[in-house]
C-alpha positions as CSV (number, residue, x, y, z in Angstrom):
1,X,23.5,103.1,-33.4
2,X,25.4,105.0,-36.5
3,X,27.5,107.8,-35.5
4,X,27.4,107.6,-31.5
5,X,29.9,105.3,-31.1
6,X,32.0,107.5,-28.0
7,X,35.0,105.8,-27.3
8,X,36.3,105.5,-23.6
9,X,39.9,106.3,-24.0
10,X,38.9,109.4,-26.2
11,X,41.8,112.1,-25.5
12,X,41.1,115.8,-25.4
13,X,41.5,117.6,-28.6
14,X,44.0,120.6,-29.0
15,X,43.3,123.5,-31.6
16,X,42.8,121.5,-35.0
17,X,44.8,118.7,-33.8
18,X,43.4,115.4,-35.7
19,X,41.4,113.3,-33.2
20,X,43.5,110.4,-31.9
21,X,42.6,107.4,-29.2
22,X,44.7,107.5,-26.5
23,X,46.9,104.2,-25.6
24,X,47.0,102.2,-22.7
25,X,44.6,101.4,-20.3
26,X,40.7,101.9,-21.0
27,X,38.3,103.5,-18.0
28,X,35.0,104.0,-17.2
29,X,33.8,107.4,-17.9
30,X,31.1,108.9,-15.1
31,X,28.2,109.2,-17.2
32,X,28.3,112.8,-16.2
33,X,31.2,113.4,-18.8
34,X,28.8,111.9,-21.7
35,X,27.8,116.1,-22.5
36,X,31.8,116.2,-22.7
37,X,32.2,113.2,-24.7
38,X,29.4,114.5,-27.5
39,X,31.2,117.8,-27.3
40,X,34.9,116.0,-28.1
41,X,33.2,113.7,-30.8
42,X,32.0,116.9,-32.6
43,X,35.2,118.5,-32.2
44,X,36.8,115.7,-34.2
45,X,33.6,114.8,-36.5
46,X,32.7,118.5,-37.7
47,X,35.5,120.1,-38.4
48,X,33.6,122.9,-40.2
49,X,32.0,124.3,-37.2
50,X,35.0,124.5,-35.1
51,X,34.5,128.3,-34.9
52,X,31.1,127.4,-32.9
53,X,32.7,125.2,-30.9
54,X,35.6,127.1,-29.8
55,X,38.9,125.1,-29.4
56,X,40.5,127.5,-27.1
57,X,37.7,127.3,-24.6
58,X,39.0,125.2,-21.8
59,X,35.9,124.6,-19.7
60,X,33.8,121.7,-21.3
61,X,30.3,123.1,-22.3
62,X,27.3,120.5,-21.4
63,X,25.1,119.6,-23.4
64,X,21.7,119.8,-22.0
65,X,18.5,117.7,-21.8
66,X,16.7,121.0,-22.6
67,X,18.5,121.9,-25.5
68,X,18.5,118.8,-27.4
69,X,14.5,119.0,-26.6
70,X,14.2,122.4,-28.3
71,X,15.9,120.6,-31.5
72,X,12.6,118.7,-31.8
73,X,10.2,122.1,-32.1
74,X,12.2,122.8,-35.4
75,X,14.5,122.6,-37.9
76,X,16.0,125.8,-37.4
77,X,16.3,125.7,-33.6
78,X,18.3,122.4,-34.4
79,X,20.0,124.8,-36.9
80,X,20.9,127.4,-34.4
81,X,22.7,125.2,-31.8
82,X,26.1,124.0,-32.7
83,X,26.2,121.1,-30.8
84,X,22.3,120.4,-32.7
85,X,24.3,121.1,-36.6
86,X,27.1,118.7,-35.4
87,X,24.7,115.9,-34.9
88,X,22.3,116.6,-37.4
89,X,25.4,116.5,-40.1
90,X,26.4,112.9,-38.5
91,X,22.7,112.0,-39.0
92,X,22.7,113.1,-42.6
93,X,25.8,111.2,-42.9
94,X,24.3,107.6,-42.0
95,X,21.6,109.0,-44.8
96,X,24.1,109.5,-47.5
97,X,22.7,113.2,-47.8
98,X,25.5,115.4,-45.3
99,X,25.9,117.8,-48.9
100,X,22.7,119.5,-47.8
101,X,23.4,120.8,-44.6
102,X,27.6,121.8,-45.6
103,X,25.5,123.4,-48.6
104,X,23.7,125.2,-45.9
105,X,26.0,126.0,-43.4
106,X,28.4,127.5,-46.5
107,X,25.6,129.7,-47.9
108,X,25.5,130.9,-43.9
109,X,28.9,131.7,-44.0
110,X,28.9,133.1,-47.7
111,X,26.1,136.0,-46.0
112,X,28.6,137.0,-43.6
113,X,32.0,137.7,-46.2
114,X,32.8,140.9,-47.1
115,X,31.8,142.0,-50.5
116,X,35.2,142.2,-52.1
117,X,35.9,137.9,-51.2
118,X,32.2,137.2,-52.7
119,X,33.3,136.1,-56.1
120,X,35.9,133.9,-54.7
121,X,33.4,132.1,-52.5
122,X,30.5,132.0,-54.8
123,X,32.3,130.1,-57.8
124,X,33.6,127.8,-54.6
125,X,30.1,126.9,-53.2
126,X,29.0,126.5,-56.8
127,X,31.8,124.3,-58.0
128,X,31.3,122.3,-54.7
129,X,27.6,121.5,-54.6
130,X,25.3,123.6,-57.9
131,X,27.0,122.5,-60.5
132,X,25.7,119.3,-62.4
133,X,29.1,117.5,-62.2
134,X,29.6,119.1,-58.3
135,X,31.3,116.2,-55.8
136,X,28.5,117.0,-53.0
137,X,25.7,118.1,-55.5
138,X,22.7,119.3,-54.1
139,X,19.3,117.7,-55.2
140,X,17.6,120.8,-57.2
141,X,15.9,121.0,-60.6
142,X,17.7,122.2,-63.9
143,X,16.1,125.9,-64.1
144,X,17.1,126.3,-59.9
145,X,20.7,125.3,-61.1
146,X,20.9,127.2,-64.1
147,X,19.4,130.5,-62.1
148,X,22.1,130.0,-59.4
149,X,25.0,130.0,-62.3
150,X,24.3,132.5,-63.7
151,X,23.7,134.5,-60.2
152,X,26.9,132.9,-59.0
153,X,28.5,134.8,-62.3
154,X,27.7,138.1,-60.8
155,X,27.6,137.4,-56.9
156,X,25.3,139.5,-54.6
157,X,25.0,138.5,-51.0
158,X,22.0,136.6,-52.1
159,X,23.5,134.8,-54.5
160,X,22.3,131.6,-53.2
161,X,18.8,132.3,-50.8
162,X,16.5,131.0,-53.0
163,X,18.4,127.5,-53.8
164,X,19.7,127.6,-50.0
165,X,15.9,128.0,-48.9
166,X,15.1,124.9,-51.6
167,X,17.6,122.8,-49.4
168,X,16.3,123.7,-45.9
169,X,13.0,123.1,-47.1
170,X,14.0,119.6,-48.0
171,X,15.8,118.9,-44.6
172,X,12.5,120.0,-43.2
173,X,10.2,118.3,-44.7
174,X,12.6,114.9,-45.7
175,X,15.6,114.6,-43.4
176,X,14.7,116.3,-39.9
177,X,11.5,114.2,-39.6
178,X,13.6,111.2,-39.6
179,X,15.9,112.5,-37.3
180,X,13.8,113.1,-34.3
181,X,12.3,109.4,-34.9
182,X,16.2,108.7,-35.4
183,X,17.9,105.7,-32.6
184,X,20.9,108.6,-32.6
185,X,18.8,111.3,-31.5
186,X,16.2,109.6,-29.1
187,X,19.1,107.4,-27.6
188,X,21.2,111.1,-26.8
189,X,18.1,112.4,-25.6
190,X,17.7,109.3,-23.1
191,X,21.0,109.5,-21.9
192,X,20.6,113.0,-20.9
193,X,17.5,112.9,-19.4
194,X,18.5,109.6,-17.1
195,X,21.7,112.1,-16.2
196,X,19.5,114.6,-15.4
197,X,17.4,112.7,-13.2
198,X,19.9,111.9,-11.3
């Protein structure tokens, strides 16, 4: 199952500590903790959503049956749960295609900076996934890419909506579809429902 792998000597994560394996002797983990494990694995995984998943919170948050059910009645419900981006991203990962939803969650980000940092983080996001020669290029046509340059030249908070709404379109319609019929997600899904029932 790509991406699920949760290791049994997993150690608890510290600020932005890399993730490390703890030595020595290997237990078995209460299937209770799996909700913890998922919540360590993103920690370590997803870097960039640390500041949903706070580091400095010391009670372990559970994920819930419930919540990875309300990923399935859409994209942006998936979208609005950290835990739900962390595992979609790992998804798009065993896809090759991860450059859409950083894409995203940057032009979510991008919204929120005040207006005097805009041109610094507009010529980033560009550099990093527009441009035709961009190391995580996004899939958009020639006129979308040459609208967003010249946009990104002059940056207004909206900047990037059109091209950013492109990209969620195309997780929509391409990517999330094959994520809900995904082993990852229906085997998470499984787990915590046998958890809950019991």
């Amino acid at each position: 199952m790509p991406g699920f792998f949760f290791s049994h000597n997993m150690t608890e994560l510290n600020g932005k500590e890399d993730c490390k394996l703890a030595e020595g002797k290997v237990h078995k983990k209460k299937q209770k903790a799996f909700g913890a494990d998922l919540k360590s694995y993103l920690k370590c995984m997803v870097p960039h959503v640390e500041s949903g998943i706070k580091a400095s919170n010391s009670r372990n948050v559970m994920l819930s049956a419930e919540e990875v059910i309300q990923w399935s009645q859409s994209l942006e419900k998936l979208l609005a749960s950290q835990s739900g981006q962390g595992v979609f991203r790992e998804f798009l990962k065993s896809e090759f295609s991860e450059e859409n939803i950083e894409f995203w969650l940057a032009c979510e980000d991008y919204k929120k900076t005040k207006s005097d940092h805009l041109h610094g983080k507009a010529e980033r996001i560009y550099e990093e996934f527009v441009q035709s020669d961009a190391i995580k290029q996004i899939n958009i046509d020639y006129q979308m890419r040459e609208a967003t340059a010249k946009k990104a030249q002059d940056p207004t908070h909206s900047s990037f909506d059109e091209v950013q709404k492109t990209v969620y379109i195309l997780m929509e319609r391409d990517s999330y579809p094959r994520f809900l019929k995904s082993k990852s997600y229906l085997n998470l899904l499984n787990q915590l429902q046998t958890n809950t029932s019991k």
